[in-house]
N, C-alpha and C positions, 0 to 999 in steps of 0.2 A: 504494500500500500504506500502511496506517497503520502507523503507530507502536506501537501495543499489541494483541495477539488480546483479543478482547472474551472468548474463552472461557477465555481464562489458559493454553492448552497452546501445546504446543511448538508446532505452525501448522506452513507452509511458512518455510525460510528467512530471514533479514532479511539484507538487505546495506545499505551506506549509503558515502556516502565519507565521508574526516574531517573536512570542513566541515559535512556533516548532522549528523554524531554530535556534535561542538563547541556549533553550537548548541540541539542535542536536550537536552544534558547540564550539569550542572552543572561546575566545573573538578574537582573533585575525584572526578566519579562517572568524568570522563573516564580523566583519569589513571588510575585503576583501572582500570576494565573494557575500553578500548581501547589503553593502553601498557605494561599488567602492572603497573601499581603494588600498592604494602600503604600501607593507613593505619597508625597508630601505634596499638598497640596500647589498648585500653581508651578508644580513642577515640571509634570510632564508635557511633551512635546504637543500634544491636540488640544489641550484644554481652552484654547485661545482661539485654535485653527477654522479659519475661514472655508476654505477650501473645499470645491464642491466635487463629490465622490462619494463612495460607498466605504463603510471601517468596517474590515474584515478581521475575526480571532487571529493573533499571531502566533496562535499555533497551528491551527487546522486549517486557517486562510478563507472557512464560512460568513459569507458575508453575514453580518450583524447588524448593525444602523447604517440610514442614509443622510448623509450632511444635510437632507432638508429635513428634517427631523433632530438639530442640533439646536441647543439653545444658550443662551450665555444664564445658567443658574446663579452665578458669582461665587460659589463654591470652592473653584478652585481646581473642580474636574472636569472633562466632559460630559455634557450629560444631552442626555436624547428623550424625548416624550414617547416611543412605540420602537419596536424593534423595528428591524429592515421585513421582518416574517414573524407571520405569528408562532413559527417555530422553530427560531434559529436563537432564542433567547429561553433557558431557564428558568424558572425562580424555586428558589428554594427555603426554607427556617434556618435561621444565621442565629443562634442565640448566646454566642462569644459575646467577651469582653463584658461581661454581663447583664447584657441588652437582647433586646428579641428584634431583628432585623429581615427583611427579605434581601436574600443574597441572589444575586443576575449571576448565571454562569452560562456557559457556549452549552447548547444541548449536544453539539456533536461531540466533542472532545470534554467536558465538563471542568474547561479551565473559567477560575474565578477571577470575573469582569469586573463587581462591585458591588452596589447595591442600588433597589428598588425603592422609594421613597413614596407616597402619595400627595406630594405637595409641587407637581410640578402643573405647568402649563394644559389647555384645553388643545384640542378634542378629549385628550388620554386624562389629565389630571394626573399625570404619573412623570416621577425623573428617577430615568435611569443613571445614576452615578458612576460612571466606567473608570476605570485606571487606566492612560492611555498607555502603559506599558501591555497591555493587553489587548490593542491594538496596533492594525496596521492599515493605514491610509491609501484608497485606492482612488488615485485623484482621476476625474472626469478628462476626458480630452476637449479639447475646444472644437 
């Protein structure tokens, strides 16, 4: 099996152990998306990004959100109101750190995105809070 669907959807499946995923990843896309980490806020490379395209798992490469469905939350992260598909997006009970959270994970590969909030913008009334370490930016051609 390769490493990314050529066609950007959800696909069958990805599984890998933590040695494939180690060296698949960068240290820090690891940490995120395979041990639940959060980047520092206002840190990562999208959270600001304009940029019109599709943000695809950077692990799996399943497209996930589309830039028009991007919002400025002031957060600190990216965040999206609807996935790209209503089935390319998780959610799951996050109740770490002593809190009860819905946690956003890739349904194909089940790396951890971020969290789901119900305090974002209309149609959805939903923000999704991503770690852009957990993405990767498929920009649009002109």
């Amino acid at each position: 099996m390769t490493d990314r669907d050529p066609s950007g959807g959800a696909g069958s499946k990805v599984s890998k152990n933590e040695s494939e995923w180690r060296d698949q990843l960068s240290p820090e896309a690891y940490q995120v998306t395979r041990c639940s980490g959060t980047e520092p806020a206002f840190a990562g490379r999208y959270w600001d990004c304009k940029a019109d395209g599709s943000y695809a798992c950077v692990c799996c490469g399943a497209t996930l959100f589309e830039s028009g469905t991007k919002f400025d939350s002031g957060t600190g992260w990216p965040s999206f109101w609807q996935p790209a598909d209503s089935d390319a997006v998780a959610v799951r009970v996050d109740e770490s750190h002593g809190m009860r959270r819905e946690e956003a994970v890739c349904a194909r590969c089940d790396a951890h995105l971020g969290h789901v909030f119900p305090d974002g913008p209309q149609p959805t009334g939903l923000r999704y809070c991503i770690n852009s370490a957990s993405l990767d930016l498929r920009e649009k051609k002109a």
